[in-house]
C-alpha positions in Angstrom: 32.3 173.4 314.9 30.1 171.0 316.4 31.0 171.2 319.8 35.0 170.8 318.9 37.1 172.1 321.4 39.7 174.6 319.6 42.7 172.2 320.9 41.1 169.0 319.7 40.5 170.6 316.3 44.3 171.9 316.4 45.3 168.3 317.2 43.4 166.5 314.4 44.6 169.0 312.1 48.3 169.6 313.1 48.3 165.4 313.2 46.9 165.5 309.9 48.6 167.7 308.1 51.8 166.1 310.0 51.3 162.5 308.7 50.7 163.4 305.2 53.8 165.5 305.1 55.6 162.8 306.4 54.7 160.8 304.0 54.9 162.8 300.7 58.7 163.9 301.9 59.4 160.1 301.4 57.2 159.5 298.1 59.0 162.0 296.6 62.3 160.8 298.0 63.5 163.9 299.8 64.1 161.6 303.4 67.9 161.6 303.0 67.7 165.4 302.5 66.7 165.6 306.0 70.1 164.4 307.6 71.5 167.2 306.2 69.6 169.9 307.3 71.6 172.4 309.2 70.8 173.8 312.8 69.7 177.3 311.3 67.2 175.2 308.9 66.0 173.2 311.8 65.7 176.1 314.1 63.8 178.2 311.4 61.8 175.2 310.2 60.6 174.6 314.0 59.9 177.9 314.3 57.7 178.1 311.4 55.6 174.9 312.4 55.7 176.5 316.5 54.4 180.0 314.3 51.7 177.5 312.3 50.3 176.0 315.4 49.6 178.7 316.9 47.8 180.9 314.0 45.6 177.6 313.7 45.1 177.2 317.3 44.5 180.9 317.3 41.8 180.6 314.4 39.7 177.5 315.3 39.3 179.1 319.1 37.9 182.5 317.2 36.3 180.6 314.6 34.6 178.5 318.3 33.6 181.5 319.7 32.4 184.4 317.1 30.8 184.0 313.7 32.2 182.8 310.9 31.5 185.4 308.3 33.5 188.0 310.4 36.6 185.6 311.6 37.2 184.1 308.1 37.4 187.8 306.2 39.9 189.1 308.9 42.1 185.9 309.0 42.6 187.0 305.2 45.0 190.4 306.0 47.2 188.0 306.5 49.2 189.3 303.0 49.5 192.7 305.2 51.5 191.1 307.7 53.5 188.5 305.1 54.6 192.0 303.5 55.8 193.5 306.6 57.7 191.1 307.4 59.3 189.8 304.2 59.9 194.1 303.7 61.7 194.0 307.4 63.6 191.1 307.5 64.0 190.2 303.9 65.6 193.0 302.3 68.2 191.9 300.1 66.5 188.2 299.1 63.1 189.8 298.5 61.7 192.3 295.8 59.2 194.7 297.2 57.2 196.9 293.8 53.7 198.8 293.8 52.0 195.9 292.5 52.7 193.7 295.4 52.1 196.7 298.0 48.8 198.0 295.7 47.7 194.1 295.4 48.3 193.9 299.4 46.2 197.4 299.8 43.6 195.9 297.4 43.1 192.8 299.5 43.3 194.6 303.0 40.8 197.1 301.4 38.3 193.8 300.1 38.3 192.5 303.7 37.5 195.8 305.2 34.5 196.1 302.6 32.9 192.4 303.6 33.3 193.5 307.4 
């Protein structure tokens, strides 16, 4: 990391990633979409950048402190935990079949393999 604090790295790439969003929402012409947005978007949409944040602040400060070829492999069960929750909280709006819980197994099983 080159002596790059965690935060800094957050920073630059939350700022980053913040500016060019910014800007392709009005390329694309989707700005006067945003007046509309209800509270339960917003609240859900903040949520998801507050959630964001933190699993990046979370993985440049592991990343700072242990080697990369172990941090990177774990940060990938992330699938495990997508499926959990989309199987919990998204019943009716989301399809759960083997192939996405065998896929999921398949990709916990990879990462546990290059640990």
């Amino acid at each position: 990391m080159s002596g790059l604090h965690p935060f800094s790295g957050v920073a630059i790439a939350i700022a980053t990633a913040l500016v060019v969003t910014i800007a392709l929402v009005f390329l694309l012409g989707q700005g006067k979409k945003l007046k509309s947005m209800s509270g339960y978007g917003l609240f859900f949409a903040t949520l998801g950048g507050v959630s964001n944040t933190i699993a990046t602040l979370s993985y440049f400060w592991a990343v700072s402190i242990g080697q990369v070829s172990l941090v990177v492999p774990i940060s990938c069960i992330y699938p495990l935990f997508t499926m959990l929750v989309a199987y919990f909280f998204l019943k009716e709006s989301e399809v759960m079949d083997i192939w996405t819980v065998i896929g999921t197994l398949l990709i916990i099983t990879g990462v546990v393999l290059t640990v």
